[in-house]
TORMI-412083 format. One line per 2 residues: their letters; for each residue x negated, y negated, z negated of C-alpha. Coordinates in steps of 0.2 Angstrom, whole numbers, padded with zeros to 4 digits. Layout:
REM residues N
a) X Y Z  ... $
END
This chain:
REM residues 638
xx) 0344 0594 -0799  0352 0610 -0795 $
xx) 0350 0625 -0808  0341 0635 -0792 $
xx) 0327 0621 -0791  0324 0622 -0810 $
xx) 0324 0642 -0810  0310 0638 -0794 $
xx) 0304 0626 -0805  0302 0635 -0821 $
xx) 0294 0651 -0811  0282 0641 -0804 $
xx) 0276 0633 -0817  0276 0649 -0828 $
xx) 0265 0657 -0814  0252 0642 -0812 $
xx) 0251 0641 -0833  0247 0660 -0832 $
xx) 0234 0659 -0816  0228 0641 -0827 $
xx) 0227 0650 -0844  0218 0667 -0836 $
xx) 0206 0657 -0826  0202 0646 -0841 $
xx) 0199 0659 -0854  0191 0671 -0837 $
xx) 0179 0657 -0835  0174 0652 -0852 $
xx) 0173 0669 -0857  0160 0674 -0843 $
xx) 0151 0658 -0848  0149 0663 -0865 $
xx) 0142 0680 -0862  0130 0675 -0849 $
xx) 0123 0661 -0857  0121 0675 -0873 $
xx) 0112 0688 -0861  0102 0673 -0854 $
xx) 0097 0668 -0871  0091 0685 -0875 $
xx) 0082 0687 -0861  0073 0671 -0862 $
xx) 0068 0676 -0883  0065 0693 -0875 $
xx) 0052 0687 -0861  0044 0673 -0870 $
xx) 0040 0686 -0885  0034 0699 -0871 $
xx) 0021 0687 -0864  0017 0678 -0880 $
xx) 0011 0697 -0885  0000 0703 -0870 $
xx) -0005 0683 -0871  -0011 0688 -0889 $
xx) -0020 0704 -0885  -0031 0696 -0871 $
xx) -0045 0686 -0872  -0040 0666 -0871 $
xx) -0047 0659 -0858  -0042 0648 -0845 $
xx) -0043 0661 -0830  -0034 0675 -0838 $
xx) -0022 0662 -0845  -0017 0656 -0827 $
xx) -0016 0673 -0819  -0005 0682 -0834 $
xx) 0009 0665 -0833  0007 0666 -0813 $
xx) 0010 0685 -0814  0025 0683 -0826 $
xx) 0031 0669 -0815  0031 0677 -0800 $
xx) 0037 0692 -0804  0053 0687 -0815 $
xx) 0066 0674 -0809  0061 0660 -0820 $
xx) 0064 0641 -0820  0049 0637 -0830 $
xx) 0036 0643 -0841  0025 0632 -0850 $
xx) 0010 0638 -0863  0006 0620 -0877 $
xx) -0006 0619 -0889  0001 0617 -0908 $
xx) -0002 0599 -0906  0010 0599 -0889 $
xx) -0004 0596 -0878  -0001 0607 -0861 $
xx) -0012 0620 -0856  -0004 0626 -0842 $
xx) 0013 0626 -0832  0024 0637 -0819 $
xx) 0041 0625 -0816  0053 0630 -0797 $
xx) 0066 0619 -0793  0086 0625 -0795 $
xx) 0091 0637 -0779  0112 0634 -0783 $
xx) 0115 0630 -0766  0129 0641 -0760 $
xx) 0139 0635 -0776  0149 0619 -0776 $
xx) 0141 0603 -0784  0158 0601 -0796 $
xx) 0157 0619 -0802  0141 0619 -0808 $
xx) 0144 0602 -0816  0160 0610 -0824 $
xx) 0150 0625 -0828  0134 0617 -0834 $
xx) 0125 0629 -0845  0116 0626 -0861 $
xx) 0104 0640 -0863  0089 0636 -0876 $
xx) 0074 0642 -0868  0065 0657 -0876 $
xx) 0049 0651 -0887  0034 0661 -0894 $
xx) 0020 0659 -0904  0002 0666 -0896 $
xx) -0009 0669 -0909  -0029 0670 -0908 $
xx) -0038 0681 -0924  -0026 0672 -0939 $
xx) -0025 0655 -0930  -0012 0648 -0918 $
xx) -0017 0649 -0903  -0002 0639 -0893 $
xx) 0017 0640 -0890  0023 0648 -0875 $
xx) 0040 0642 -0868  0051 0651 -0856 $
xx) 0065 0647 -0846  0075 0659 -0836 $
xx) 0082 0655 -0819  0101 0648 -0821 $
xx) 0107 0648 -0803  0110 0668 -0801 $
xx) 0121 0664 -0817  0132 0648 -0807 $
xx) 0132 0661 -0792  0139 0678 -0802 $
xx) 0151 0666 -0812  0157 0656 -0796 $
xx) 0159 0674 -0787  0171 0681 -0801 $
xx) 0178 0666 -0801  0184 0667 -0782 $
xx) 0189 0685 -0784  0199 0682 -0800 $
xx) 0207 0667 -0791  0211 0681 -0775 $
xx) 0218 0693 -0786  0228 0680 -0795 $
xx) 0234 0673 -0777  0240 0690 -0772 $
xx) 0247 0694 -0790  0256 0678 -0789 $
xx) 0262 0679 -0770  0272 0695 -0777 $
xx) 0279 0689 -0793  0286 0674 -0782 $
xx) 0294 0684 -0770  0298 0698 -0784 $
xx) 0305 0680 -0791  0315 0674 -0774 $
xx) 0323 0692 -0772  0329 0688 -0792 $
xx) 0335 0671 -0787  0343 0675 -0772 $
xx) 0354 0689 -0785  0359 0675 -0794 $
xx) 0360 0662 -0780  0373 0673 -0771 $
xx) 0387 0676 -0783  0384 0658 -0789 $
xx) 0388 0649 -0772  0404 0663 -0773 $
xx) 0406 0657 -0789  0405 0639 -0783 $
xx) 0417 0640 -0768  0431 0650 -0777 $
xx) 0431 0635 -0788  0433 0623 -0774 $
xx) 0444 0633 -0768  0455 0634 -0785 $
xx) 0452 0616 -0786  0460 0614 -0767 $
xx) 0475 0625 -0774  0466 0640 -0762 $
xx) 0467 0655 -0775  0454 0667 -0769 $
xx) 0446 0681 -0777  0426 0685 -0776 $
xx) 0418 0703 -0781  0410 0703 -0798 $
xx) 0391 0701 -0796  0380 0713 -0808 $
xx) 0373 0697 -0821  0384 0699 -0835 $
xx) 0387 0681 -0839  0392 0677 -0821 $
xx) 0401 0695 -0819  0412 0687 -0836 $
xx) 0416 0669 -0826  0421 0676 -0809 $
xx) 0434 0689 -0818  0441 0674 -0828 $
xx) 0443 0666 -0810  0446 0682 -0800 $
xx) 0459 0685 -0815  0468 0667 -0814 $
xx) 0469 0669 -0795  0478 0684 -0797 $
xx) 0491 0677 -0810  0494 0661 -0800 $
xx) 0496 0673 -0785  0510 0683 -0795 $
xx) 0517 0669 -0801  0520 0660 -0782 $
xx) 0524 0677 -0777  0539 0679 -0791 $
xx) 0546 0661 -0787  0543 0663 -0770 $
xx) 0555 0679 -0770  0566 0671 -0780 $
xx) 0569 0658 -0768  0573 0670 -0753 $
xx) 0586 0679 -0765  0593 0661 -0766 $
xx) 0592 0660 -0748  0599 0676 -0742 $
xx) 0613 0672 -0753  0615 0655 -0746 $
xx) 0613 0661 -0728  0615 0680 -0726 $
xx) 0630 0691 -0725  0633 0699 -0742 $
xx) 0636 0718 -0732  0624 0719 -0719 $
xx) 0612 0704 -0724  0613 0697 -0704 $
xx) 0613 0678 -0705  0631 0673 -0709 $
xx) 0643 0663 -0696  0636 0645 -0702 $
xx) 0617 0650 -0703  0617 0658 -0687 $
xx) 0626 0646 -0676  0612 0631 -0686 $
xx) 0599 0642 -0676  0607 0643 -0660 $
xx) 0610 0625 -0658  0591 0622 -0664 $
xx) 0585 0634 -0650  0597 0626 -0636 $
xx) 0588 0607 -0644  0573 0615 -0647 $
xx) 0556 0610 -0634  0546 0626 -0634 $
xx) 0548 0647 -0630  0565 0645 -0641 $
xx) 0573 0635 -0628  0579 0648 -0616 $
xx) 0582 0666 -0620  0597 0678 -0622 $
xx) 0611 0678 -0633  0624 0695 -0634 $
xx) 0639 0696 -0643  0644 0715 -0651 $
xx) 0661 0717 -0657  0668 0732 -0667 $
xx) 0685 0736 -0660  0699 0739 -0673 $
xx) 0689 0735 -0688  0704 0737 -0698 $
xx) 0709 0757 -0690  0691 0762 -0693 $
xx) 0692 0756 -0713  0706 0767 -0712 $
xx) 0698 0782 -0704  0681 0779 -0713 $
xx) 0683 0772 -0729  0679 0755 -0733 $
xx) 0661 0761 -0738  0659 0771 -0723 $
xx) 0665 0757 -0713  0651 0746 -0722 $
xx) 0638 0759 -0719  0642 0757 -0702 $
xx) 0640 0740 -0700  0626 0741 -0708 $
xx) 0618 0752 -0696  0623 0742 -0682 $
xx) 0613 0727 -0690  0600 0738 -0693 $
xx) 0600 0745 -0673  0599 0725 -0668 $
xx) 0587 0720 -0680  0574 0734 -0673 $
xx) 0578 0727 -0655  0573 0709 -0662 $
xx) 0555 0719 -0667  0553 0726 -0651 $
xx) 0554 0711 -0642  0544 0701 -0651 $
xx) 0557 0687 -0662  0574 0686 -0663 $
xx) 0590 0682 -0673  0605 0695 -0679 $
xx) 0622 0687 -0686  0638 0691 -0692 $
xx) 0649 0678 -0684  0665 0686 -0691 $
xx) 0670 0702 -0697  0670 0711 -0682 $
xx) 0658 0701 -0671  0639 0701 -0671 $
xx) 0627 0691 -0660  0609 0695 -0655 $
xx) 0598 0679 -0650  0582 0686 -0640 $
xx) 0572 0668 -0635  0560 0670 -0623 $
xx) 0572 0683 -0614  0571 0683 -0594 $
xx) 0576 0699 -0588  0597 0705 -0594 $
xx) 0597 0720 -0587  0582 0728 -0596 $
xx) 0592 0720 -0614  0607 0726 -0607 $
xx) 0600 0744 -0606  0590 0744 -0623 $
xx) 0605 0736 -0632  0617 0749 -0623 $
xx) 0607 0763 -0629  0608 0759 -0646 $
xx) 0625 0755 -0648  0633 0774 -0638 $
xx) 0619 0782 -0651  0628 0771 -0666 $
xx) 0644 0777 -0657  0641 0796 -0657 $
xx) 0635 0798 -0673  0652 0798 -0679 $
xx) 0665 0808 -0681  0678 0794 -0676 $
xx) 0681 0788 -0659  0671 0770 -0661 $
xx) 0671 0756 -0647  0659 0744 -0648 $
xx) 0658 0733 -0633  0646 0719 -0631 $
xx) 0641 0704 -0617  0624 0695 -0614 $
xx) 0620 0679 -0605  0608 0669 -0605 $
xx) 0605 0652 -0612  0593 0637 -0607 $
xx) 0588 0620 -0614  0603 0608 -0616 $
xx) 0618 0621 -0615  0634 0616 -0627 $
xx) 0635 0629 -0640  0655 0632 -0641 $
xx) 0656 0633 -0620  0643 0647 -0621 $
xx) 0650 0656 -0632  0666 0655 -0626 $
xx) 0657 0664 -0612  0651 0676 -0620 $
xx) 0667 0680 -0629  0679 0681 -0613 $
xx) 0669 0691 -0605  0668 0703 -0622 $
xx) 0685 0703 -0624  0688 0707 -0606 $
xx) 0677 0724 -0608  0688 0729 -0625 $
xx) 0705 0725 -0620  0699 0739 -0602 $
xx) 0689 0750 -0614  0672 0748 -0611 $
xx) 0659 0753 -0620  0646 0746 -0611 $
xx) 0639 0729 -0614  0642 0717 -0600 $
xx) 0631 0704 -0592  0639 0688 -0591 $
xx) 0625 0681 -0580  0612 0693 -0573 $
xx) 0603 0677 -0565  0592 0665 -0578 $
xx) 0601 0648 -0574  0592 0632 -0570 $
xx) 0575 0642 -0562  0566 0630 -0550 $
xx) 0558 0641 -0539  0563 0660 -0533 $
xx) 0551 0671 -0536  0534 0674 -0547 $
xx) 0522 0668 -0533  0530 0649 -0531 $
xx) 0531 0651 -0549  0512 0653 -0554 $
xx) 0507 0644 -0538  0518 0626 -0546 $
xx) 0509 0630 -0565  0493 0632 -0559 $
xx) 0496 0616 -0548  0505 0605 -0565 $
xx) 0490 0610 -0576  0476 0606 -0562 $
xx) 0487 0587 -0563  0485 0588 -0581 $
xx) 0499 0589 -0595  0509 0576 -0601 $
xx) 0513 0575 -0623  0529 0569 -0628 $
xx) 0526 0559 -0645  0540 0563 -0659 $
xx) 0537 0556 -0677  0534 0566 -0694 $
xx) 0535 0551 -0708  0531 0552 -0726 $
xx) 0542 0544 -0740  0536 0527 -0735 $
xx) 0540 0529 -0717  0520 0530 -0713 $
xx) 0515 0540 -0699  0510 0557 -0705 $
xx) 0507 0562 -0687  0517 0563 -0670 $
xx) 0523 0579 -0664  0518 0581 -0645 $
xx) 0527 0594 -0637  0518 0598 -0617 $
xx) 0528 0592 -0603  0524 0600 -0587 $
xx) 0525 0589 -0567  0537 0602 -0558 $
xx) 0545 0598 -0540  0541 0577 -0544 $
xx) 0549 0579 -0561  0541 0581 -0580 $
xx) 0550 0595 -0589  0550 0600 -0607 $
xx) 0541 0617 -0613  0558 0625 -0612 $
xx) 0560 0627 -0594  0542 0633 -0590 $
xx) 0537 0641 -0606  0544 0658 -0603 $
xx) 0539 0659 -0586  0522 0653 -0591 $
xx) 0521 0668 -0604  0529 0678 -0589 $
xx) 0514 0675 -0579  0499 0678 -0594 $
xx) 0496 0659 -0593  0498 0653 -0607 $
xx) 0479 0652 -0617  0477 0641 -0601 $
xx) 0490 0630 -0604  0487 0630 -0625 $
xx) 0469 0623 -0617  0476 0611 -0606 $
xx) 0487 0605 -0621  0473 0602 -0634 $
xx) 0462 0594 -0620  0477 0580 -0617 $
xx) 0480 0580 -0638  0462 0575 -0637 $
xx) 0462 0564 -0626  0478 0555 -0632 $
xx) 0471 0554 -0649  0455 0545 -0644 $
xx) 0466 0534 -0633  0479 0530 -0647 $
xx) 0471 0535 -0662  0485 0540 -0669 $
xx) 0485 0558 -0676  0493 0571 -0665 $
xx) 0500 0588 -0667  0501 0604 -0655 $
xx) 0508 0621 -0654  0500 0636 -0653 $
xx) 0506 0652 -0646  0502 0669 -0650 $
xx) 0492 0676 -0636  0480 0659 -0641 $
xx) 0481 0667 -0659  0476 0681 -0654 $
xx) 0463 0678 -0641  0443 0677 -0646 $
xx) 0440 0668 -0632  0455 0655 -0633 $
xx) 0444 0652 -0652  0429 0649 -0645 $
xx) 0432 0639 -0630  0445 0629 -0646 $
xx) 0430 0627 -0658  0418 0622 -0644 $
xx) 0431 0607 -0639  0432 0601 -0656 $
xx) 0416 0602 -0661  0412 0591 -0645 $
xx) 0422 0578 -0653  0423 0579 -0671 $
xx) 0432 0561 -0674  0448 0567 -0663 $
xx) 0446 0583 -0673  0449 0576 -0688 $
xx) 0466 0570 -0681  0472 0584 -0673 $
xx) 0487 0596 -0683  0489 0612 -0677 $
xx) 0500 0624 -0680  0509 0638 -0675 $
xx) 0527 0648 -0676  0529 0655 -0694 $
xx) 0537 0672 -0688  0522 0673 -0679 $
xx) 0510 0670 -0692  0516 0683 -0704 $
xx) 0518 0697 -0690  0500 0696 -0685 $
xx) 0491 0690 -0700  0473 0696 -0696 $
xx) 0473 0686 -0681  0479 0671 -0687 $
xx) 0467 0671 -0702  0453 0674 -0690 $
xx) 0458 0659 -0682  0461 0649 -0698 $
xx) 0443 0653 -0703  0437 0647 -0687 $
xx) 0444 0631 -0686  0441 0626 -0705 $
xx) 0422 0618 -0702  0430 0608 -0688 $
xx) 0441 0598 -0703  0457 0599 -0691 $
xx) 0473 0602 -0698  0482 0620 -0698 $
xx) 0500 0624 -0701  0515 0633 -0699 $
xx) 0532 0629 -0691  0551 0632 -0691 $
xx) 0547 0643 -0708  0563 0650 -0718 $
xx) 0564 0665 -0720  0543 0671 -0719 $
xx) 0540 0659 -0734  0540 0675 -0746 $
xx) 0525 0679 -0738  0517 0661 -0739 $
xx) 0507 0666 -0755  0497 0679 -0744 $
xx) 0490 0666 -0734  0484 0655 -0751 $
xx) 0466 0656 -0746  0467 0649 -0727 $
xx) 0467 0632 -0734  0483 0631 -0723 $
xx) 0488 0609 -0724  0506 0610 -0720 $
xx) 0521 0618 -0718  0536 0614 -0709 $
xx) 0553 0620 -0715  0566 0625 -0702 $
xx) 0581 0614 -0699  0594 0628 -0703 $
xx) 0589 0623 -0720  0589 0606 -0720 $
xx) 0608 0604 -0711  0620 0598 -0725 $
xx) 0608 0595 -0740  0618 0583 -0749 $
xx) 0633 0594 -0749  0624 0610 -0753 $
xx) 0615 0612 -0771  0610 0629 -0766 $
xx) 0601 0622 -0752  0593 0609 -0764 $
xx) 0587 0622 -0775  0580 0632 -0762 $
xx) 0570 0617 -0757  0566 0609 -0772 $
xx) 0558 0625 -0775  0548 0627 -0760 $
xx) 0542 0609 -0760  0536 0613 -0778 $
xx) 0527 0630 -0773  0519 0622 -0759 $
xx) 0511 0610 -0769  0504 0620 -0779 $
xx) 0496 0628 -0766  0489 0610 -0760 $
xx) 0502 0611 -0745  0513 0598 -0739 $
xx) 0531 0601 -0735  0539 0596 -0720 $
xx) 0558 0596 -0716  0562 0599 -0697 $
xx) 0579 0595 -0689  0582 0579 -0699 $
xx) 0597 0571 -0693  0598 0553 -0702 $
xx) 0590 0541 -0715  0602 0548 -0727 $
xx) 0596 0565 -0725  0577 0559 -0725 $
xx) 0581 0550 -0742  0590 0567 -0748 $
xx) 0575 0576 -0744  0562 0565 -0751 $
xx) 0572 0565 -0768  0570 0586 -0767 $
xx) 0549 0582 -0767  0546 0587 -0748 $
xx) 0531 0577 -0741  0537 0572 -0722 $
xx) 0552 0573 -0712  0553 0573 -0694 $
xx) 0569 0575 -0679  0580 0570 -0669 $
xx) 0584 0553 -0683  0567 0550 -0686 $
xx) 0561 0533 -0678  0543 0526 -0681 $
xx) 0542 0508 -0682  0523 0501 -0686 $
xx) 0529 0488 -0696  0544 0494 -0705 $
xx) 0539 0513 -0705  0558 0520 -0703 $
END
């Protein structure tokens, strides 16, 4: 029995033992005083009449009409006149009048009132004993009356200590369900923090928790940090901290294989002529400090457009990676405008001339940047400052303009999407869920998220085709039953309606719910955390899965999200290339496995090439690995 039933319990009883008691000793107490005063009265009447009786003369007239006169006049149940031999001389009896009182009351009740006797005297002999007995029913009525409007007062009196006793309840009720999910939630590694209710002993409990929540936070949030310097050290450039050669060319080759928004975009290369001359002319701290503000300059363009990658491929090149990017000239004029302010601010003659391009799904890394690096060095061996555009027209676009454009999306989702079905394993090669990226029906031909993404972004279409994707993950799952996971972009996150329209899908069909992972970028996550808690707090009833992808470098900030109940992560393939030959990297991920487990989080390595680097994994404590070497087989698992 729950602790609020036993407080009900115990206040109820407390308040029928109190209305029992009082209406106990209310009750017996009136009974005692009116039989007293019915006694007396009796004694009193009897002695009265058995006076006049004694001062009249004896007859048998004067007899009958003094006990008729007292009779008729008092309220009387009986009166009797007996010689001293008992013989009766006369009588008045009237039957009992309780009719307005229940049966069981009086029965209850039941008076015991001795009648009053007197003796009538005659000269100096006994002339008879006279007998009265008083009317009892006024006494059942009077008693029955209080007892009613004891009962009423009680009623009211008891109505109010209950609800005085439900507004008590309900102040300890509140804090202890608080009490009671923080304590789920510690017990499902969520560390969340509740405010302190006024009860002392429950005030005392929830600081303990809030108090343990807050040093397990600190203590994930130390590791965690330790881990990014590990990282940065592993992958960023000691002087500017841009991703270094190796990191940076890991990401680009993920986003030209990858199947969502990263799989087209723009890539510019920045070079900073005669490195060696400006050391010279500015000192090799001032040269630094330009180098650095050149990181910084590409690193706030990255902001501004939403994601993006900077890195240092050598000492004098830099490359900027802007997925999603359609329109070069507007880049081209952005990037130009920060590179002739970088420029002027010096003293020093600077050159620092730059190409863009585009890239799509599929390209070969070393022929586009080849590209890109002819035509850089083209513009710096004629002087230019300005950054060229290798290729002002996105490649590959299957129609013209934005009207054939939205006209063939709206078309391909009205036809329905198609999921492609890509493995995520555990150690024991059993299926933790596939990962279903949408494929769209475009001129006769499925194509992967990469060619139509950014145009479907373009247009504002893309909570339409988020819904059209967990519609088709639904239905594959009821089909298959097999789990499934989906990507989420951010205008979904960010969209009310998107969650509602999500919940009400899910809630239709709670079984395929259960199956269904969702999860979005980890950049995007982190850079709009209210909206993706709000959406996390909507979908946790609905018992789906939610969790982030392609996460390196935003898994500092991991333990702010501790109390979304958040089931997975996946861990981006830039750090996952080469583990067996890299201790660093088996640090960092050792480390991060660990911290997600003790957050009740699975890890899950992205990009994994072969059974080899699975097994390497798997022996660093991550949960699941999935990529372009993973193969699911029903029988054998791997």
């Amino acid at each position: 029995m729950s602790l609020i039933k036993q407080l009900w319990l115990i206040i109820v009883g407390l308040v029928l033992l109190s209305f029992g008691a009082s209406l106990f000793i209310g009750v017996t107490t009136s009974r005692a005083y009116i039989e007293q005063e019915v006694r007396i009265k009796n004694a009193d009447n009897a002695n009265a009449l058995a006076l006049t009786m004694t001062q009249m003369p004896k007859d048998d007239v004067t007899l009958e009409l003094l006990i008729a006169a007292q009779f008729d006049t008092g309220y009387y149940r009986r009166i009797e006149l007996r010689t001293p031999t008992g013989e009766l001389i006369d009588a008045r009896q009237a039957d009992e009048a309780i009719g307005d009182v229940p049966a069981w009351f009086v029965d209850l009740i039941d008076f015991n009132v001795a009648p009053g006797v007197a003796v009538i005297q005659d000269g100096w002999q006994q002339f008879g004993t006279l007998t009265v007995e008083s009317q009892h029913s006024y006494a059942y009525r009077s008693l029955w009356h209080s007892t009613l409007k004891l009962t009423g007062w009680f009623a009211l009196a008891g109505t109010l200590g209950l609800l005085l006793g439900g507004w008590l309840i309900r102040g300890i009720r509140l804090p202890l369900h608080r009490v009671v999910e923080q304590a789920r939630d510690i017990g499902m590694r969520r560390f969340t923090t509740s405010p302190v209710p006024r009860t002392r002993e429950l005030g005392d409990v929830v600081e303990a928790m809030n108090q343990l929540s807050r040093d397990v936070g600190d203590m994930l949030g130390r590791e965690s940090q330790q881990l990014d310097v590990l990282r940065r050290r592993l992958q960023h450039d000691a002087v500017t901290d841009a991703l270094n050669r190796e990191a940076f060319l890991t990401q680009l080759q993920i986003h030209l294989e990858s199947q969502d928004v990263r799989a087209s975009g723009g890539l510019a290369l920045i070079r900073v002529s005669h490195l060696a001359d400006i050391n010279e002319r500015l000192g090799h701290s001032g040269a630094d400090a330009l180098l650095k503000e050149l990181v910084s300059s590409l690193e706030q363009l990255t902001q501004d457009h939403g994601s993006g990658l900077v890195g240092r491929l050598n000492g004098s090149d830099f490359a900027l990676l802007l997925p999603g990017l359609d329109d070069l000239t507007f880049a081209q004029q952005k990037l130009s405008t920060r590179i002739q302010a970088l420029a002027e601010a010096r003293d020093t003659a600077i050159l620092l001339p730059g190409a863009i391009g585009h890239y799509v799904q599929g390209d070969n890394r070393g022929t586009l940047l080849a590209g890109l690096d002819g035509a850089l060095s083209m513009a710096e061996s004629h002087g230019q400052q300005d950054i060229v555009i290798l290729d002002g027209d996105q490649p590959g676009s299957l129609f013209k303009n934005h009207a054939e454009w939205r006209e063939a999306l709206q078309g391909a989702l009205q036809e329905g999407v198609d999921l492609a079905h890509y493995p995520v394993l555990d150690r024991d090669g059993k299926l933790l869920h596939f990962e279903c990226p949408s494929r769209l029906r475009l001129k006769q031909q499925w194509h992967a998220a990469g060619v139509f993404i950014p145009w479907v972004s373009r247009l504002g279409m893309t909570t339409q085709l988020d819904l059209a994707v967990v519609d088709a993950a639904l239905r594959d799952i009821t089909q298959r039953h097999q789990p499934v996971g989906i990507n989420l972009s951010a205008d979904a996150m960010r969209d009310a309606r998107f969650a509602l329209e999500l919940r009400a899908r899910l809630s239709a069909r709670p079984e395929a719910a259960r199956r269904l992972w969702i999860e979005i970028p980890g950049n995007l996550a982190i850079q709009d955390v209210e909206h993706f808690r709000s959406l996390c707090k909507a979908l946790q009833p609905l018992d789906c899965r939610v969790g982030l992808e392609h996460v390196g470098a935003e898994f500092t900030r991991i333990s702010n999200l501790h109390d979304l109940g958040l089931a997975y992560l996946k861990i981006d393939g830039s750090l996952t290339q080469g583990i067996s030959e890299s201790h660093e990297q088996q640090t960092i991920l050792r480390g991060m496995a660990t911290l997600c487990h003790s957050l009740g989080i699975l890890a899950i390595a992205e990009g994994v090439e072969t059974h080899d680097q699975a097994r390497a994994l798997f022996e660093l404590g991550l949960d699941g690995v999935t990529g372009p070497g993973i193969r699911h087989n029903d029988k054998t698992g791997f």
